[in-house]
N, C-alpha and C positions, 0 to 999 in steps of 0.2 A: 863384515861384522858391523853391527849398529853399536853406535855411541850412547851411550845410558845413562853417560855425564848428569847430562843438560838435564832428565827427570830425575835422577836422583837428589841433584842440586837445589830443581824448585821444591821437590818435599822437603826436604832438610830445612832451607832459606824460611822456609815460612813455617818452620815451626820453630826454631831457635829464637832468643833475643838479640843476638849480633850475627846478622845473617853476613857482613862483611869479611868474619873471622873464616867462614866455611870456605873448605877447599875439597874438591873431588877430582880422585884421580882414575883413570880406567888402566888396570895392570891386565897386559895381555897373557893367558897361558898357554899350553897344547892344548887340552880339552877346554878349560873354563876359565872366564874372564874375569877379573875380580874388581868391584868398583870402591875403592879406601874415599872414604869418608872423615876427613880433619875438620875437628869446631875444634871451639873454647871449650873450658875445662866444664866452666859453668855451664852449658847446654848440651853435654853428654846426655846427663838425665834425664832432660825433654825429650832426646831424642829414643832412648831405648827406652821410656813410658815406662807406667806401674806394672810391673812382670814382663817387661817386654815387649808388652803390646805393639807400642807404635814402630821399633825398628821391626819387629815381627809382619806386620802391615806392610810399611815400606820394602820389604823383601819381597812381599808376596807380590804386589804391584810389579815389580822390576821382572818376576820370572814369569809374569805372566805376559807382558811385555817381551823377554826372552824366548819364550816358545813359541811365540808368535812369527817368530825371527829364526827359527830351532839355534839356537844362543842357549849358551850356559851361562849363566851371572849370579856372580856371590856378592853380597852389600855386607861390605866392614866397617866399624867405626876402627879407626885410628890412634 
């Protein structure tokens, strides 16, 4: 199983304004992996974007990554 931390952390990191607050963790499950995603209250919103966009994006990144690995991975905010 591949660690998806580390990519998911640099997306986040640089889109946030206190990229020190971020915390990502990888929950292991039977089929599918999940990667929890902790900010600050205030950069929720950067991160799930106007309709979603940007966590939308950031998902899709991660599974495409995933399937390349045949990985199941879910990206949560926290």
């Amino acid at each position: 199983m591949y660690d998806y931390t580390e990519l998911v952390s640099y997306i986040v990191r640089s889109i946030v304004s206190k990229p020190d607050d971020v915390t990502v963790m990888l929950v292991e499950g039977d089929r599918t992996n999940r990667v929890e995603v902790r900010l600050a209250a205030e950069d929720v919103g950067k991160v799930i974007g106007r309709g979603g966009r940007n966590i939308d994006a950031i998902r899709s990144v991660v599974r495409a990554a995933a399937l390349k690995n045949h990985d199941r991975v879910m990206v949560e905010i926290v």
